[in-house]
C-alpha positions, 0 to 999 in steps of 0.5 A, spaced: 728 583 679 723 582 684 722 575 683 729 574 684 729 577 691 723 573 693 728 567 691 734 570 695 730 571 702 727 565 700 734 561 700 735 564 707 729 559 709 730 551 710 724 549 708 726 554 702 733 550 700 729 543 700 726 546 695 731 549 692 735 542 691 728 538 688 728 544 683 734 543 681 735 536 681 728 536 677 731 541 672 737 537 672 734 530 670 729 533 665 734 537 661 738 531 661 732 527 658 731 532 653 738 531 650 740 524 650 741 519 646 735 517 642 735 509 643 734 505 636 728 502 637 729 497 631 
């Protein structure tokens, strides 16, 4: 539960969002290339 206030109080941050948004964008992008197509490698 601690954790999950230190990212709260850290949200309230600029520098805090940006690196909320990178997070995001990189867990967005890496669970999109987990479960994409495997290509046909023929």
């Amino acid at each position: 539960m601690g954790a999950i206030l230190d990212v709260v109080e850290m949200l309230k941050e600029p520098e805090g969002m940006v690196v909320a948004v990178i997070v995001i964008a990189v867990g967005y992008f890496f669970v999109k290339w987990v479960f994409a197509e495997p290509e046909d490698e023929d």
